[in-house]
C-alpha positions as CSV (number, residue, x, y, z in Angstrom):
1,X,-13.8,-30.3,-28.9
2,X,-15.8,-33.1,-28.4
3,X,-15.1,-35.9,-25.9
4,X,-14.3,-38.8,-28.8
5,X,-12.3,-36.5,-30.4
6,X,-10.1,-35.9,-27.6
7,X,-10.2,-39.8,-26.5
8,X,-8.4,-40.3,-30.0
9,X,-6.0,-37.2,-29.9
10,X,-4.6,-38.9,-26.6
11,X,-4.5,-42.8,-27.8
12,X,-2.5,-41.1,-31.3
13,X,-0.3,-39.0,-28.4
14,X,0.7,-42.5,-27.0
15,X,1.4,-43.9,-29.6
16,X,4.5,-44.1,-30.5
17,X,4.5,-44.4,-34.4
18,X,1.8,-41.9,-34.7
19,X,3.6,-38.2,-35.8
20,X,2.3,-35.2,-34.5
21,X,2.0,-34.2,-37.9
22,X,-1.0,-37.0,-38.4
23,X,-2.7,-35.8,-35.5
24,X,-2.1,-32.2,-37.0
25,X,-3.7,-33.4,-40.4
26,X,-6.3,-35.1,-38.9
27,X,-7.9,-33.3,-36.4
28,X,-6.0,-29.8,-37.0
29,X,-4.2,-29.4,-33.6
30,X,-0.3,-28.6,-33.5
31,X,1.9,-30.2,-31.3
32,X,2.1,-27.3,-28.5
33,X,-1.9,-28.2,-28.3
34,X,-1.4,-31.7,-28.1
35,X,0.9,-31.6,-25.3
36,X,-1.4,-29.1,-23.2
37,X,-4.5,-31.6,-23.9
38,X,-1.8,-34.1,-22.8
39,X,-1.1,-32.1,-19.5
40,X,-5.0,-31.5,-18.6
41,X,-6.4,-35.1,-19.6
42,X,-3.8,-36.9,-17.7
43,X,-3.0,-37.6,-14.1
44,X,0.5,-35.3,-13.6
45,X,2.8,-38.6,-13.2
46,X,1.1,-40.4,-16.5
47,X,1.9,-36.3,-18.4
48,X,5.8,-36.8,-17.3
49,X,6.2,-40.1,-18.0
50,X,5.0,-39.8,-21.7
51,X,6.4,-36.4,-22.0
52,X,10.2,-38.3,-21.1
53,X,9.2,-41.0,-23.7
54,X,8.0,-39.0,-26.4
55,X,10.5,-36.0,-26.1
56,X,13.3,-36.3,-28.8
57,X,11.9,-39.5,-30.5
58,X,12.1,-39.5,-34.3
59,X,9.0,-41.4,-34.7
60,X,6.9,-38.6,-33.4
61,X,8.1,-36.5,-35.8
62,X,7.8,-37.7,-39.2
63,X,10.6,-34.9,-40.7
64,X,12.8,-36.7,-38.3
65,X,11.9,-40.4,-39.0
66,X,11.2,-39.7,-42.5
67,X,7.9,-41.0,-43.1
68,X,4.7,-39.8,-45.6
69,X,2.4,-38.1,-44.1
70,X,-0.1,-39.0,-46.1
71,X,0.0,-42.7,-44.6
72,X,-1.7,-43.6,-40.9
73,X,-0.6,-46.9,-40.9
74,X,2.4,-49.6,-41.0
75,X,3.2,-50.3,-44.6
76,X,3.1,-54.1,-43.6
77,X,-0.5,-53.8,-42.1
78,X,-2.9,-56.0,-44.1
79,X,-5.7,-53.8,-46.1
80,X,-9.0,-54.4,-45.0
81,X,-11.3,-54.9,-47.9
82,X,-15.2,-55.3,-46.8
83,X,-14.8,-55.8,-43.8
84,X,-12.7,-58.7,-44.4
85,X,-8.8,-58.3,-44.0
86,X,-7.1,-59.5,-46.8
87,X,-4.3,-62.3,-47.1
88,X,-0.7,-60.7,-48.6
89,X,-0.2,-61.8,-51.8
């Protein structure tokens, strides 16, 4: 795995509206990966802290929250359209 690829597997891990399912679309890694790149990338307090924030949350799970998994982004985020992000209409 190369080193951007695992710098972006983290920043999904933390966020909080990112589902492991998009990280599992995107890059192919299940959850149980995730959280073992999660426990060798980070310093052992930084692991349990986001392993107490991210256990049991719905949005990390988007059978629980009820999302499609074919979207990566906020339904209200603007589209960006040549470079140029577009006013709502």
């Amino acid at each position: 795995m190369e080193s951007i690829d695992k710098d972006r597997i983290i920043e999904m891990a933390w966020e909080d509206r990112t589902p492991f399912e998009a990280i599992k679309k995107q890059f192919g890694i299940p959850e149980d990966e995730v959280i073992s790149l999660m426990r060798i990338e980070l310093k052992t307090s930084s692991f349990q802290l986001w392993r107490k924030r991210v256990t049991g949350r719905k949005t990390k799970h988007s059978k629980k929250y009820g999302i499609d998994s074919e979207r990566f982004k906020c339904s209200l985020q603007r589209p960006i359209t040549l470079n140029k992000i577009s006013k709502r209409k």
